[in-house]
C-alpha positions as CSV (number, residue, x, y, z in Angstrom):
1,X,70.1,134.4,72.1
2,X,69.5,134.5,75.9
3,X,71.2,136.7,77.9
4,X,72.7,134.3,80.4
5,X,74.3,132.0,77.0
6,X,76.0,134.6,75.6
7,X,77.4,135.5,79.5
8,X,78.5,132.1,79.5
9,X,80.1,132.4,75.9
10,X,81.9,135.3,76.6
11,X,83.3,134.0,80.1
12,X,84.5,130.6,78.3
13,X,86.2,132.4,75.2
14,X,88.0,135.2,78.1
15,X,89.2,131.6,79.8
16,X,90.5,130.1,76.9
17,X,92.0,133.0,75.8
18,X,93.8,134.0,79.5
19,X,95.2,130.1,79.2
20,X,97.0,130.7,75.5
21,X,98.5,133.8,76.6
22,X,102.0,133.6,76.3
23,X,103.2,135.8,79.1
24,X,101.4,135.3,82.5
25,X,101.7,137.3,85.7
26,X,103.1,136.6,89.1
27,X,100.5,136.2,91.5
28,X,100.1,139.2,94.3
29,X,101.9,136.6,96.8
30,X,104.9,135.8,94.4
31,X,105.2,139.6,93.7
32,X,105.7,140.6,97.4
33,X,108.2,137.6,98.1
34,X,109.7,138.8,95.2
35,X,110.3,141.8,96.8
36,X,111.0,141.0,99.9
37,X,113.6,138.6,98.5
38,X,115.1,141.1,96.7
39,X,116.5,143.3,99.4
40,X,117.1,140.1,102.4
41,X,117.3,137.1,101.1
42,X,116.3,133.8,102.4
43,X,118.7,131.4,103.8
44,X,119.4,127.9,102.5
45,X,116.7,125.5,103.5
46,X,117.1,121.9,103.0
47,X,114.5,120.0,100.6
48,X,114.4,117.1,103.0
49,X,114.7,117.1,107.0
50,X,118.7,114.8,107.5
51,X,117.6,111.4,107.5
52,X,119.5,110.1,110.3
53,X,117.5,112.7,112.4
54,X,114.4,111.8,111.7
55,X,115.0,107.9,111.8
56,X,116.2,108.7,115.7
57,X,113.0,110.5,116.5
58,X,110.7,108.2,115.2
59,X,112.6,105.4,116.5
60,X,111.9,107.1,120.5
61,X,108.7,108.3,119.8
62,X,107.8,104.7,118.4
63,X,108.8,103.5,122.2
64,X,107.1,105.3,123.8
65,X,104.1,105.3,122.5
66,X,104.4,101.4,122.8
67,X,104.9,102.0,126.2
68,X,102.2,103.5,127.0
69,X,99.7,101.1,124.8
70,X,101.1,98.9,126.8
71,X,100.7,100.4,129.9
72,X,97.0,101.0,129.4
73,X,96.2,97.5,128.4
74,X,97.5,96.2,131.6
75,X,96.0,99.0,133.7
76,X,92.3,97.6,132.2
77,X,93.1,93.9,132.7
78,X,94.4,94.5,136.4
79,X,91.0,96.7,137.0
80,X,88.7,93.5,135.1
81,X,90.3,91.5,137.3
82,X,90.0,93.2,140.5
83,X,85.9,93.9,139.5
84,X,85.6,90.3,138.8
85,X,87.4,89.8,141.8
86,X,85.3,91.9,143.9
87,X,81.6,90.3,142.4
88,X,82.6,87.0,143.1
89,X,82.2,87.5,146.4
């Protein structure tokens, strides 16, 4: 058997047998937040932002940025008109 097969055998039976063990470990991240955890623990944090919040901000921002879509539309429609204005003559 070829060298590089029974590489390849040996990797895929250490997979399959590092995904049936029982007991995995931590990653090195989740072991030093572990730590850290341990002696000052994080506060509360919400899962979602409070929705009344965020439907207030969206709802300016929204305004805004219609404002200023606006704004530009009619900034190139008063310079069309003033180059068609200008070649006419």
């Amino acid at each position: 058997m070829p060298e590089h097969e029974q590489d390849d055998q040996e990797r895929e039976f250490d997979l399959k047998w590092a995904d049936n063990a029982e007991h995995k470990e931590p990653s090195a991240r989740a072991r030093m937040l572990a730590a850290r955890w341990k002696e000052n623990p994080p506060g509360p944090v919400p899962f979602r932002a409070d929705p009344e919040h965020v439907a207030r901000q969206h709802r300016r921002s929204g305004w805004i940025s219609t404002v200023v879509v606006l704004g530009i539309v009619a900034a190139v429609i008063v310079l069309l008109g003033y180059i068609n204005f200008r070649g006419s003559y």
